[in-house]
DOGU-201509 format. One line per 3 residues: their letters; for each residue x, y, z of N, C-alpha, C, O, CB. Coordinates in Angstrom, 2 decimals, padded with zeros to 5 digits. Glycine has a CB too. Layout:
N
a	X Y Z X Y Z X Y Z X Y Z X Y Z  ...;
//
This chain:
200
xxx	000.84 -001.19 000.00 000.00 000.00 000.00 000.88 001.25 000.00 001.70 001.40 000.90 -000.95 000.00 001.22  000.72 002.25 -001.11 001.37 003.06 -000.67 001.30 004.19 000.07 000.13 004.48 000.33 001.71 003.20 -001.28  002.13 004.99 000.52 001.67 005.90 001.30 001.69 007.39 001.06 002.64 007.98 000.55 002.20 005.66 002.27;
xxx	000.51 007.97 001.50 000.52 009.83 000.83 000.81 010.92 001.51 001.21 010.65 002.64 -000.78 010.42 000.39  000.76 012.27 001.21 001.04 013.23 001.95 -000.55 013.44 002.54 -001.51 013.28 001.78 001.81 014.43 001.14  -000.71 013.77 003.83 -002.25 014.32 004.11 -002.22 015.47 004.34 -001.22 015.91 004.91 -003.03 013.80 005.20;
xxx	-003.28 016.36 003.99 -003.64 017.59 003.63 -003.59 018.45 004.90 -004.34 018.08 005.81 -004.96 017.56 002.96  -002.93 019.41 005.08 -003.07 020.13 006.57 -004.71 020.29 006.63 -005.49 020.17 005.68 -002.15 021.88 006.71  -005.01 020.58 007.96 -006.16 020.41 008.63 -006.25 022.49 008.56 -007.30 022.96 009.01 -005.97 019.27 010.45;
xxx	-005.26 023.44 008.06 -005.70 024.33 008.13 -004.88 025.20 006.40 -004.63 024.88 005.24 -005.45 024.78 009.76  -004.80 026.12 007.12 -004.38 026.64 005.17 -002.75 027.20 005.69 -002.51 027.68 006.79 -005.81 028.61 004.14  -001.88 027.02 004.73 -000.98 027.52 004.84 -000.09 028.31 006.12 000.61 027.92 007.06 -001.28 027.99 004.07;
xxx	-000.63 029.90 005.48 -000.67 030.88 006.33 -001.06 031.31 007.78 -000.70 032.27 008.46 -001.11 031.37 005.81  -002.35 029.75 008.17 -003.08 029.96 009.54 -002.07 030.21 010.85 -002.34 030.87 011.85 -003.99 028.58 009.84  -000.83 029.50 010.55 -000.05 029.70 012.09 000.74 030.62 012.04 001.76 030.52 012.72 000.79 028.59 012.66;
xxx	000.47 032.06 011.05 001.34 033.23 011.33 000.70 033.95 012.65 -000.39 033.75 013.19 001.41 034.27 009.98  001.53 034.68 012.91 002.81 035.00 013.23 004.05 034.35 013.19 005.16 034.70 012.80 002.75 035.28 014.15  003.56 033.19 013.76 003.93 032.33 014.79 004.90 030.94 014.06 005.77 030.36 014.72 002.41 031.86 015.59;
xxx	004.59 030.58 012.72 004.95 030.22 011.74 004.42 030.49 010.45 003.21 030.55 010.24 005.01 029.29 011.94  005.65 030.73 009.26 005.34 031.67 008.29 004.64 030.70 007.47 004.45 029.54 007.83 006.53 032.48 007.64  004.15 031.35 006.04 003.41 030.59 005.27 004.37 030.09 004.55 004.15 029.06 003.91 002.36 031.17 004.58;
xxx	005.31 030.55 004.51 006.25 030.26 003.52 007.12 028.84 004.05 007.34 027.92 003.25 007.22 031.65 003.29  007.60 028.78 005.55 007.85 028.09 006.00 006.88 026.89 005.84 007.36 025.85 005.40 008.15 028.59 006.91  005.63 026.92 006.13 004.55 025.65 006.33 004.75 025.14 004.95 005.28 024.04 004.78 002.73 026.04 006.73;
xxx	004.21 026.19 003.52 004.05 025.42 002.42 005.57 024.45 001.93 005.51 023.39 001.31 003.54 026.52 001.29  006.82 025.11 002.35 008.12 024.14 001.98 007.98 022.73 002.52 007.95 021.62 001.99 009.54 024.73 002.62  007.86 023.41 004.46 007.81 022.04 005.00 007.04 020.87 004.75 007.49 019.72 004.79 007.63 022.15 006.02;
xxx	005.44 021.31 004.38 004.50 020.27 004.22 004.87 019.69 002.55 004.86 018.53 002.13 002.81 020.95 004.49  005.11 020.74 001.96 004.92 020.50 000.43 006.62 019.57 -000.17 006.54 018.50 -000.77 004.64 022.45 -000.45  007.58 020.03 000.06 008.71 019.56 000.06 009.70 018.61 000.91 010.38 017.60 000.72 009.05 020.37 -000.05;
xxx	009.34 019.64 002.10 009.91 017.95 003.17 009.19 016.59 003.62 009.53 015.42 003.78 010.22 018.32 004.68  008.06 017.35 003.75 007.11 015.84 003.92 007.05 014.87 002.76 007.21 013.65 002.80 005.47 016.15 004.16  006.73 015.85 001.46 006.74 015.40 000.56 007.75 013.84 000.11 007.57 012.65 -000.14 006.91 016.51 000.04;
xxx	009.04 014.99 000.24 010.19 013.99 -000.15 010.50 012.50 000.68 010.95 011.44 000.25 011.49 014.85 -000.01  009.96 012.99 002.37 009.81 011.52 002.92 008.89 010.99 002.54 009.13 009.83 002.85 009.73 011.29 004.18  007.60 011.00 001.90 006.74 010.23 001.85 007.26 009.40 000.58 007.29 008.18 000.69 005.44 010.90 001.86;
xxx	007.79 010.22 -000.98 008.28 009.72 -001.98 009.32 008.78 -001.80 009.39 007.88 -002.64 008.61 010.62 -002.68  010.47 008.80 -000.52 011.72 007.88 -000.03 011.24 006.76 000.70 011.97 005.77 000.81 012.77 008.63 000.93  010.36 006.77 001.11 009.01 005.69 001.96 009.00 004.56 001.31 009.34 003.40 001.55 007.29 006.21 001.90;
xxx	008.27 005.49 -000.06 007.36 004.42 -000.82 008.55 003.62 -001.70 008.59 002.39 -001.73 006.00 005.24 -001.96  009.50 004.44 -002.38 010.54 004.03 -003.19 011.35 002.66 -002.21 011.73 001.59 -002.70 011.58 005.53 -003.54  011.46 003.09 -000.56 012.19 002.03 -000.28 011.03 000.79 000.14 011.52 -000.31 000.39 013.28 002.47 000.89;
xxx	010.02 000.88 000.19 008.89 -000.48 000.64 009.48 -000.89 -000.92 010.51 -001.53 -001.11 006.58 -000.15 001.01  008.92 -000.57 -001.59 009.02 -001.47 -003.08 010.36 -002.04 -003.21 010.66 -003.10 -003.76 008.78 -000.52 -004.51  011.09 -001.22 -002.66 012.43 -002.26 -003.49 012.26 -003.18 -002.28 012.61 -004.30 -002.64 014.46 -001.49 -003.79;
xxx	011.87 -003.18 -000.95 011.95 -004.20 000.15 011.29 -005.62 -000.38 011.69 -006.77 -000.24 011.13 -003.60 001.53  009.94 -005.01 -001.15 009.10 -005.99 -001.14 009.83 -006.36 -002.56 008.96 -006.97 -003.18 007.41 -005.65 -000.96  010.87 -006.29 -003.28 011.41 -006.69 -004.48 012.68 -007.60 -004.04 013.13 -008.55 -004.69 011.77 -005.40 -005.42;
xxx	013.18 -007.12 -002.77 014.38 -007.96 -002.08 013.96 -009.06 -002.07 012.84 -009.41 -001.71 014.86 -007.67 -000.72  015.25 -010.01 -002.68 014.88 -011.80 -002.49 015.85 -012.10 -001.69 015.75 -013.32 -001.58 014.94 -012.93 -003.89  017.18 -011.56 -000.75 018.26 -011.98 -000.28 017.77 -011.34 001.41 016.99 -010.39 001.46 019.73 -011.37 -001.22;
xxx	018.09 -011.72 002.18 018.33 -011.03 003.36 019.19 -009.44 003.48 018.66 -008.42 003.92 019.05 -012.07 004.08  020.60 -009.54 002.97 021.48 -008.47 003.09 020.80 -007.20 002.19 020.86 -005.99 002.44 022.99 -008.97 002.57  020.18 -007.85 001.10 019.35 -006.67 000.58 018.23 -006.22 001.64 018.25 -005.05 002.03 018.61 -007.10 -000.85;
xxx	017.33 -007.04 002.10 016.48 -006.26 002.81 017.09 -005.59 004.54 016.55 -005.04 005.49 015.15 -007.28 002.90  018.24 -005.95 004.26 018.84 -005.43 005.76 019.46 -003.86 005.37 019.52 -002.93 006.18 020.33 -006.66 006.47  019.93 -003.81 003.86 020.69 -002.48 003.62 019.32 -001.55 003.40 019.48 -000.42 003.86 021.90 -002.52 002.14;
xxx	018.39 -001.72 002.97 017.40 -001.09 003.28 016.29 -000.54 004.18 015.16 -000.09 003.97 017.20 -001.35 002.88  017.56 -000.88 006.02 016.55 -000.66 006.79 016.83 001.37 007.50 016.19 002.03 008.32 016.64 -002.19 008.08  017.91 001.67 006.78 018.54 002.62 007.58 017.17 003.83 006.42 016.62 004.85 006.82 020.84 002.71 007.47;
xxx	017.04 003.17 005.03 016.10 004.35 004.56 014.49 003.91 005.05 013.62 004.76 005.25 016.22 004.56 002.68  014.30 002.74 005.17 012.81 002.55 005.83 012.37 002.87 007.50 011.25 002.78 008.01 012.52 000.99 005.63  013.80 003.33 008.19 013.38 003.66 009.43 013.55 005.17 009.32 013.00 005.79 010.24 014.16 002.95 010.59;
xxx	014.42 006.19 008.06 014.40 007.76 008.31 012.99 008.19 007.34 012.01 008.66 007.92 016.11 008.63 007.70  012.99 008.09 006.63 011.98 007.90 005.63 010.12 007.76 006.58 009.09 008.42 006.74 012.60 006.23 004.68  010.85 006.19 007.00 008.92 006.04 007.60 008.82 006.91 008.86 007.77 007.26 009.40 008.29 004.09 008.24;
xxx	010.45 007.31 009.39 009.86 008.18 010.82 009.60 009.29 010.42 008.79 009.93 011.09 010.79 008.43 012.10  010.11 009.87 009.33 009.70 011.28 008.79 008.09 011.05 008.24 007.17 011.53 008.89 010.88 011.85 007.41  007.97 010.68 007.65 006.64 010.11 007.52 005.71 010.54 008.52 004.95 011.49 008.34 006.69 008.71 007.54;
xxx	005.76 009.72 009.80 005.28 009.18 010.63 004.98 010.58 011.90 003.91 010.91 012.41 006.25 007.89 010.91  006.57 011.28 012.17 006.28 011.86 012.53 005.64 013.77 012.25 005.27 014.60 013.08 006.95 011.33 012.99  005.75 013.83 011.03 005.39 015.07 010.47 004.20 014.87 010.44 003.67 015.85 010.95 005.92 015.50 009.26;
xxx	003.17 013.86 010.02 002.06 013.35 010.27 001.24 014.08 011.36 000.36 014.94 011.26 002.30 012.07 010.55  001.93 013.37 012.62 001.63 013.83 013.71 001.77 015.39 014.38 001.09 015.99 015.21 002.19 013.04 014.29  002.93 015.74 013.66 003.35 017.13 014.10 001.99 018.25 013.44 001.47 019.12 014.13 005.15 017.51 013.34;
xxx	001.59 017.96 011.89 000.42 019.16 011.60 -000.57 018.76 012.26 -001.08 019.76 012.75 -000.10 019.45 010.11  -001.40 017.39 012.68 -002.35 017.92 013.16 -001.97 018.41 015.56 -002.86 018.36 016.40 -003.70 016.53 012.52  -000.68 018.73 015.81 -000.51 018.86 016.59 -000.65 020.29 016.28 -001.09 020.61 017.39 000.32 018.21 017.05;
xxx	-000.60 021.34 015.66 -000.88 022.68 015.36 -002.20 022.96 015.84 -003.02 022.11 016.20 -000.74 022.98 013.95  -002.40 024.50 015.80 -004.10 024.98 015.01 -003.25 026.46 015.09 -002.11 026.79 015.43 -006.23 024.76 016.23  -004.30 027.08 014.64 -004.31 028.31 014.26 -004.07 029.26 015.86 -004.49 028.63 016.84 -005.79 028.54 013.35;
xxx	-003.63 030.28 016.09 -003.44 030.82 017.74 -004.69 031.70 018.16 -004.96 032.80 017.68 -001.94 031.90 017.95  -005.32 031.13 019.01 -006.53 031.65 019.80 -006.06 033.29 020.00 -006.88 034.13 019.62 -006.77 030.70 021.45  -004.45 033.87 020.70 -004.61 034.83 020.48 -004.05 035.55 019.71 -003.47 036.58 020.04 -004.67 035.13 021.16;
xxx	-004.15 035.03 018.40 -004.88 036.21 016.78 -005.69 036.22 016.85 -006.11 037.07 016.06 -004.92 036.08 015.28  -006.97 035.48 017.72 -008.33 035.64 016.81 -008.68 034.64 015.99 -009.65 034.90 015.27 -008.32 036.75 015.92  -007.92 032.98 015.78 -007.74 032.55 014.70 -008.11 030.98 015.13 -008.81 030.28 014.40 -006.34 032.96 014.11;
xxx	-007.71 030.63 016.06 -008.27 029.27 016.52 -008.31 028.88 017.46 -008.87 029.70 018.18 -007.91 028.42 016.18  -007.89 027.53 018.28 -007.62 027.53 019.27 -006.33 026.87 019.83 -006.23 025.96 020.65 -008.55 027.24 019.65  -004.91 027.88 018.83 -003.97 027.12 019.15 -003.45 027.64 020.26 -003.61 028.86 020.32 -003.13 026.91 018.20;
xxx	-002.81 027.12 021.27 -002.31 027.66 022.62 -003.11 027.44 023.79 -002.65 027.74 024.89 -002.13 029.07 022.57  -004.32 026.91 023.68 -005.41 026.71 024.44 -005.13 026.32 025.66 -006.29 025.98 025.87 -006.21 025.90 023.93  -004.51 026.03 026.81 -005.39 024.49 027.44 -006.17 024.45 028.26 -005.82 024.80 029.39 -004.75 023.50 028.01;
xxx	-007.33 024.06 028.07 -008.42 024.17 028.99 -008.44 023.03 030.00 -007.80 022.02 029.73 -009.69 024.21 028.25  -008.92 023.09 030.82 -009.00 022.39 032.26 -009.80 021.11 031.47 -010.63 021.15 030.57 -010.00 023.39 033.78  -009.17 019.91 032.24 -009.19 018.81 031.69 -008.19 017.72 032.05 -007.18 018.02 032.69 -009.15 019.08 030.53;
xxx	-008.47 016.31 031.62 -007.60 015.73 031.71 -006.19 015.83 031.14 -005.13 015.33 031.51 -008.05 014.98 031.55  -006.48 016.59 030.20 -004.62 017.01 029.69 -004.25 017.77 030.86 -003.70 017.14 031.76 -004.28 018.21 028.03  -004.43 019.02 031.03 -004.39 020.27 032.23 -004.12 019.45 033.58 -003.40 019.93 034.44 -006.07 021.26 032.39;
xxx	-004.57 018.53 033.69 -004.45 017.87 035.10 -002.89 016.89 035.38 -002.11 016.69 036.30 -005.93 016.78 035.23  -003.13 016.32 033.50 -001.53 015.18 033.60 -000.54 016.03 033.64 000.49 015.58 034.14 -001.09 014.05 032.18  -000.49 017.48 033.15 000.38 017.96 033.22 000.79 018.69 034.33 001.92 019.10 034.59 000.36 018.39 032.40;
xxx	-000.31 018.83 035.01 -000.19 019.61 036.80 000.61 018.49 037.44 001.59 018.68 038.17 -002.01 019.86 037.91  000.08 017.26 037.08 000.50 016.23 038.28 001.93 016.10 037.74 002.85 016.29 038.53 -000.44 014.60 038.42  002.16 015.82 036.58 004.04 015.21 036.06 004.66 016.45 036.33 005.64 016.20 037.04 004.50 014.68 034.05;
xxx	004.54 018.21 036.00 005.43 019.26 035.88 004.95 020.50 036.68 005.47 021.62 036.65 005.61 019.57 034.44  003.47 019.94 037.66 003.59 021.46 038.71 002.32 022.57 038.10 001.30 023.02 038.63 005.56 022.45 038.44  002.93 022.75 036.79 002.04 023.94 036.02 002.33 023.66 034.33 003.00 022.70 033.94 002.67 025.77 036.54;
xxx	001.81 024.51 033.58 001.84 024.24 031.83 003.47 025.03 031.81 004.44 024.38 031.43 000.17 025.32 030.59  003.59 026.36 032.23 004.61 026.77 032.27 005.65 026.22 032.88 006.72 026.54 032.36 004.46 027.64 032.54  005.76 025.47 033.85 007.11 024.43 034.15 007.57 023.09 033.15 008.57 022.38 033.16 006.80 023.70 035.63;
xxx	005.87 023.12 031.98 006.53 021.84 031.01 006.90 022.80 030.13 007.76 022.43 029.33 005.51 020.45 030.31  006.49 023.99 030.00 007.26 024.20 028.49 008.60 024.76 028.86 009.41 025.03 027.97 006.44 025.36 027.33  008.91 024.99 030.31 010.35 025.45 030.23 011.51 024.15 030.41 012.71 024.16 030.12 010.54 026.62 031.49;
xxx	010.62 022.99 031.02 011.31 021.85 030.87 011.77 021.24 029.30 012.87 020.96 028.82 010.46 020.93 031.58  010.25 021.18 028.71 010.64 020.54 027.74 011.90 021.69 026.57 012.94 021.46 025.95 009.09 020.00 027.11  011.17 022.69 026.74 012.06 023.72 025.59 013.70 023.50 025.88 014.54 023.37 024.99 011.64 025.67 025.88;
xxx	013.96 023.50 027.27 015.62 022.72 027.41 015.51 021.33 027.31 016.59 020.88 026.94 016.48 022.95 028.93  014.79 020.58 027.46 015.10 019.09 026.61 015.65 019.05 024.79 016.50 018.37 024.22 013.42 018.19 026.65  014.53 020.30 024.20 015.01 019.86 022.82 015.85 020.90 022.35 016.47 020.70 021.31 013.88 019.59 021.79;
xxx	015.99 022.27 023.10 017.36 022.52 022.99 018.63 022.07 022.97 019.58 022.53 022.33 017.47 022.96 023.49  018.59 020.82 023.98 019.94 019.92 023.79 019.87 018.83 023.13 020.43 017.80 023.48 020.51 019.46 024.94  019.14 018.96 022.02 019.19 017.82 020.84 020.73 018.09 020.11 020.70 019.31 020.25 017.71 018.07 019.53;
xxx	021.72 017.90 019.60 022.67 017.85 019.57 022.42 017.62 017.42 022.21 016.48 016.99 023.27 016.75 020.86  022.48 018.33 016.85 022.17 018.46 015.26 020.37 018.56 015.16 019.59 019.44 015.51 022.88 016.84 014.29  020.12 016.85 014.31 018.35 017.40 014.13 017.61 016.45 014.61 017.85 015.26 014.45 017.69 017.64 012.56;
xxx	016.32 017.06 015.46 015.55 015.31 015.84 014.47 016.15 016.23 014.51 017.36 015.99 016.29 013.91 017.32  013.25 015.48 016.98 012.48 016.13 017.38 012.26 015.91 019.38 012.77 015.13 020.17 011.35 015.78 016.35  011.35 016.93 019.51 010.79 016.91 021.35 009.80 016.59 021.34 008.85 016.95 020.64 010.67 018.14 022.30;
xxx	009.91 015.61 022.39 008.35 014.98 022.49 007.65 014.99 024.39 008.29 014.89 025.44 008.54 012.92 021.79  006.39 015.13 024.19 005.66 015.24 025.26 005.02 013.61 025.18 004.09 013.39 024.40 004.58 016.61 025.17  005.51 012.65 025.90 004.88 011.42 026.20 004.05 011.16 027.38 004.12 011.63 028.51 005.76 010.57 026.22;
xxx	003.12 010.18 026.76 002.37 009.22 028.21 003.21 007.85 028.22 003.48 007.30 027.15 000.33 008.71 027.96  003.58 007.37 029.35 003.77 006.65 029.81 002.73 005.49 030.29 002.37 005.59 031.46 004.33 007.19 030.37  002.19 004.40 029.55 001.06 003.82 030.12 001.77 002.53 031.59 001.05 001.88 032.35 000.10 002.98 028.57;
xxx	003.03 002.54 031.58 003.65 001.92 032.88 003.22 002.95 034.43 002.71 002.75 035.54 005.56 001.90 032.55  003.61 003.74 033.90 003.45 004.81 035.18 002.21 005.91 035.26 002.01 006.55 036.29 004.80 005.74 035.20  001.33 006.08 033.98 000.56 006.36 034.09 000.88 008.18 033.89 000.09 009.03 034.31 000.09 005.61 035.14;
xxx	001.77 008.41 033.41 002.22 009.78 034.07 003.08 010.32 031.96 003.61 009.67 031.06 003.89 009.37 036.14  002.75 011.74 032.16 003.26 012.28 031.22 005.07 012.51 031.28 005.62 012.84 032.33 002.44 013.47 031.15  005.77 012.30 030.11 007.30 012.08 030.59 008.11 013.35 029.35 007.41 013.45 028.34 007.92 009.93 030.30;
xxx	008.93 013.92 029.33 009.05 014.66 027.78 010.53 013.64 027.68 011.13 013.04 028.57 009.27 016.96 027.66  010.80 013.73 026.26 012.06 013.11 026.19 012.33 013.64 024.69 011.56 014.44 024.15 012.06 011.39 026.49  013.48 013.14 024.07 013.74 013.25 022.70 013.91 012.14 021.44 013.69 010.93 021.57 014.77 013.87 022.79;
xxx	014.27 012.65 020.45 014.30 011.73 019.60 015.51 012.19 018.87 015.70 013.40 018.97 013.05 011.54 018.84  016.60 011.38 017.99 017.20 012.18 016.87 016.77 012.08 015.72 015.69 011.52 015.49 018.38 011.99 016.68  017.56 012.65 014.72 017.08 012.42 013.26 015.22 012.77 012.86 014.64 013.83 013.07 017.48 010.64 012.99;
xxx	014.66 011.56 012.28 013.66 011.49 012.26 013.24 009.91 012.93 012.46 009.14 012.37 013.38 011.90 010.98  013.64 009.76 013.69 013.54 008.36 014.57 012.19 009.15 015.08 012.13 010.32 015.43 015.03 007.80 015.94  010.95 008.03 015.00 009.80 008.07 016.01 010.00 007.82 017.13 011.10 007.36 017.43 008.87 007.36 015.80;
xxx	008.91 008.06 018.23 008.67 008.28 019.30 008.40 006.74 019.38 007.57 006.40 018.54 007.72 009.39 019.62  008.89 005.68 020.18 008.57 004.29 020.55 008.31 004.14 021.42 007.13 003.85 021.60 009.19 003.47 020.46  009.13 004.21 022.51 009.24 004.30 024.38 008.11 004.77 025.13 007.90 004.24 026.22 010.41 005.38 024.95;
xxx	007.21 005.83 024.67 005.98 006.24 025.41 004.74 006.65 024.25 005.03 006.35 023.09 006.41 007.61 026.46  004.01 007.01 024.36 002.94 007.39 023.38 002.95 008.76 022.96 002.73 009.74 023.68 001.64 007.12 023.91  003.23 008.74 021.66 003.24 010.77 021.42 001.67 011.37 021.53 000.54 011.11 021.11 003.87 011.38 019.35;
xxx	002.44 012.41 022.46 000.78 013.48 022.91 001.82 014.53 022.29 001.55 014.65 021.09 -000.07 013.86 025.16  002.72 015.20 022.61 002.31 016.46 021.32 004.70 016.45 021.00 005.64 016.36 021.78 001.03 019.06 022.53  004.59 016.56 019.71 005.64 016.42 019.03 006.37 017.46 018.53 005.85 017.74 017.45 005.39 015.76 018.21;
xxx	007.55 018.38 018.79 007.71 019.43 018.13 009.19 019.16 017.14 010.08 018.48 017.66 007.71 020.66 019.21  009.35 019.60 016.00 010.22 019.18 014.89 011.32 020.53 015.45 011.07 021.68 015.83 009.38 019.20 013.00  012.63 019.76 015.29 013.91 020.74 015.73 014.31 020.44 014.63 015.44 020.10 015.00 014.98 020.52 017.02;
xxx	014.34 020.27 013.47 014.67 020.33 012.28 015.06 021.63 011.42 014.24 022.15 010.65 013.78 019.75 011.84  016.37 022.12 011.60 016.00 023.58 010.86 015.22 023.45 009.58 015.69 024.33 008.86 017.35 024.42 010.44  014.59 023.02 009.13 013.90 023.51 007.67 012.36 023.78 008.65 011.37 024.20 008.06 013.84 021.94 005.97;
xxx	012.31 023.54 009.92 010.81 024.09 010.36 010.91 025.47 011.13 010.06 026.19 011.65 010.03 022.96 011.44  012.41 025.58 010.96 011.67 027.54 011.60 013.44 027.89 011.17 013.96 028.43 012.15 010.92 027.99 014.37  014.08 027.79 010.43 015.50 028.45 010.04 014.75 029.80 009.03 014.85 030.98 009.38 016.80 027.08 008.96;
xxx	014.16 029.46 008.04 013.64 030.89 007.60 012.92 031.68 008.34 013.37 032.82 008.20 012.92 030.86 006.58  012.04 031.67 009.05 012.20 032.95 010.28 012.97 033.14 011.18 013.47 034.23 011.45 011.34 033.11 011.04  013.16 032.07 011.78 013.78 032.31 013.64 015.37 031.77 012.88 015.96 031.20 013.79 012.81 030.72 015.53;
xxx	016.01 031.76 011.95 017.19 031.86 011.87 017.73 030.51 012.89 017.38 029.33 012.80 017.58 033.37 012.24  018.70 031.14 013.85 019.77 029.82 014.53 019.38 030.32 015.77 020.17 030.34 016.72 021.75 029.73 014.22  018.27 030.70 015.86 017.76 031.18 017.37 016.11 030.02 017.65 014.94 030.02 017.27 017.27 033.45 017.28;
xxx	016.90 029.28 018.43 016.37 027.90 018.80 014.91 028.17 019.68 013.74 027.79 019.58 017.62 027.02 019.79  015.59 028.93 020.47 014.75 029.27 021.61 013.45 030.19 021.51 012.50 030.18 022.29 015.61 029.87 022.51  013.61 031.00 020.37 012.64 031.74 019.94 011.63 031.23 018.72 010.56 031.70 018.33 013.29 032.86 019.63;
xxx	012.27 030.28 018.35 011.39 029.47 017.62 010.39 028.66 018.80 009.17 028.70 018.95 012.33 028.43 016.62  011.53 027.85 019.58 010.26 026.66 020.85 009.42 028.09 021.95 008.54 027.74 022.74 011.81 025.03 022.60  009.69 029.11 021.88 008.21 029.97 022.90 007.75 030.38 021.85 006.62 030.86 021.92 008.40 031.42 024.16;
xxx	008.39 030.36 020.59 006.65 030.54 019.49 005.56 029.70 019.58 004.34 029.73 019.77 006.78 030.29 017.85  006.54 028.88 019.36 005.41 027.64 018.81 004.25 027.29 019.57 003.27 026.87 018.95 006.05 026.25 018.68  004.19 027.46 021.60 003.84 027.06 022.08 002.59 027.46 021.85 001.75 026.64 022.23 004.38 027.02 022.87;
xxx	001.96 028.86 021.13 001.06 029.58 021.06 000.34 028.91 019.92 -000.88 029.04 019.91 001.43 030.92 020.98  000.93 028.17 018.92 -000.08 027.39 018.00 -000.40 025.87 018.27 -001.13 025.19 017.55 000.45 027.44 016.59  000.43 025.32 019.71 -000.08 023.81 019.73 -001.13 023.59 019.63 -001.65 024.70 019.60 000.12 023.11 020.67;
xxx	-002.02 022.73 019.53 -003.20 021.99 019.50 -003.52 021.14 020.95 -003.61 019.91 021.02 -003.04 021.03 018.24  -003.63 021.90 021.89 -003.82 020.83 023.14 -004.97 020.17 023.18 -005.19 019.35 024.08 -003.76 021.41 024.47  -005.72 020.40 022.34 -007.27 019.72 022.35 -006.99 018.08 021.49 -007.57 017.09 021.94 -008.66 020.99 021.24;
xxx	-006.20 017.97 020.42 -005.92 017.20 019.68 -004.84 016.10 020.67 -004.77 014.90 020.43 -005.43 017.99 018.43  -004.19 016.66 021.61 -002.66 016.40 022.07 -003.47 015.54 023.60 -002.93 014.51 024.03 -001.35 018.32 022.41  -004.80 016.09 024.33 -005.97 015.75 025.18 -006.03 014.39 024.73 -005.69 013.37 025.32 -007.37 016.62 024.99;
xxx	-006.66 014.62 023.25 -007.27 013.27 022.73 -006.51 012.52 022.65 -006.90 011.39 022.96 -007.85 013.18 021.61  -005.72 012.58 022.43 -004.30 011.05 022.31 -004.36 010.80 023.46 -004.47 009.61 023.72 -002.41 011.27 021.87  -004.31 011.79 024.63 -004.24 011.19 025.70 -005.00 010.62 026.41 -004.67 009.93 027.38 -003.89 011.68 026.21;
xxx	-006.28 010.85 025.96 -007.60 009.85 026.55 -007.61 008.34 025.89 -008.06 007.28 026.33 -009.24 010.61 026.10  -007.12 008.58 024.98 -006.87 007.54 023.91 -005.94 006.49 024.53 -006.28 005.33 024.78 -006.20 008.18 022.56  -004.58 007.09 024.77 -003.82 006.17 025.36 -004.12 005.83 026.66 -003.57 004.84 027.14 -002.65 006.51 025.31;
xx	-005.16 006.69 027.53 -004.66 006.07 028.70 -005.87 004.82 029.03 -005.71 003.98 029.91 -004.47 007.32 029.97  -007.07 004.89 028.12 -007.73 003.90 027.91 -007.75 002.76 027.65 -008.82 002.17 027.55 -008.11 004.05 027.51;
//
């Protein structure tokens, strides 16, 4: 089966300020793009491999490829538009079971985003930050990833890409001003639902 790009859930331009249009249409249109096209190119030759060593040299593009895939996926509908433009309800979090996992694992919303924003500050080149549930402990955990390696170890509730091609044309090599942008377009309503999801 092969696999496609899916359509952002908003238009382009929706997460300005905050992210440019110009930035969204490259990232979705070109980077996603190109992992989804390296995806499909390496399943087929997998499913064309008749030797073992062939399907083994093909695991280093079916694991960057399907995690890019996999996780850009997850990263647009972790967006929305920022409640304060006027525009959606990105930045939200309303009282709830998200609001609560995150009181109980980090205190307040503002002690996870200053936790997590130095977690994926010290990503060391490109990978992404992730906000996990833990269904062992029951408890929200942040951790990282490199490259485009998915999230395995806990369940992704909300994913942010340290990839310079997702904020080098605005925020330049200024890391930090890209992760307190962003926080204003997450999707915590979407990031909720995974988490009712998983902890069910």
């Amino acid at each position: 089966m092969s696999n496609s790009l899916p359509p952002l859930p908003y238009s382009y331009d929706a997460l300005e300020p905050y992210i440019s249009a110009e930035i969204m249409t490259l990232h979705h249109t070109k980077h996603h793009q190109t992992y989804v096209n390296a995806l499909n190119a390496a399943e087929a030759a997998y499913a064309k491999a008749s030797t073992p060593k062939e399907r083994i040299a093909l695991q280093a593009a079916l694991k960057f490829n399907g995690g890019g895939h996999i996780n850009h996926s997850l990263f647009w509908k972790n967006l929305a538009p920022a409640a304060d433009q006027g525009k959606g309800n990105g930045g939200q979090l309303q009282a709830g079971p998200l609001s609560d996992a995150i009181n109980a694992s980090f205190g307040s919303l503002e002690n996870l985003q200053k936790e997590f924003n130095a977690a994926t500050l010290g990503i060391q080149g490109s990978g992404w930050g992730w906000l996990g549930y833990n269904p062992s402990t029951k408890r929200l955990e942040i951790t990282t990833t490199a490259n485009q390696d998915p999230l395995l170890t806990l369940v992704p509730i909300i994913g942010v890409d340290i990839w310079e091609h997702a904020f080098y044309l605005q925020y330049k090599n200024v890391k930090p001003d890209y992760l307190n942008a962003i926080w204003h377009v997450i999707n915590f309503q979407e990031a909720e639902q995974r988490l009712v999801e998983a902890s069910n």
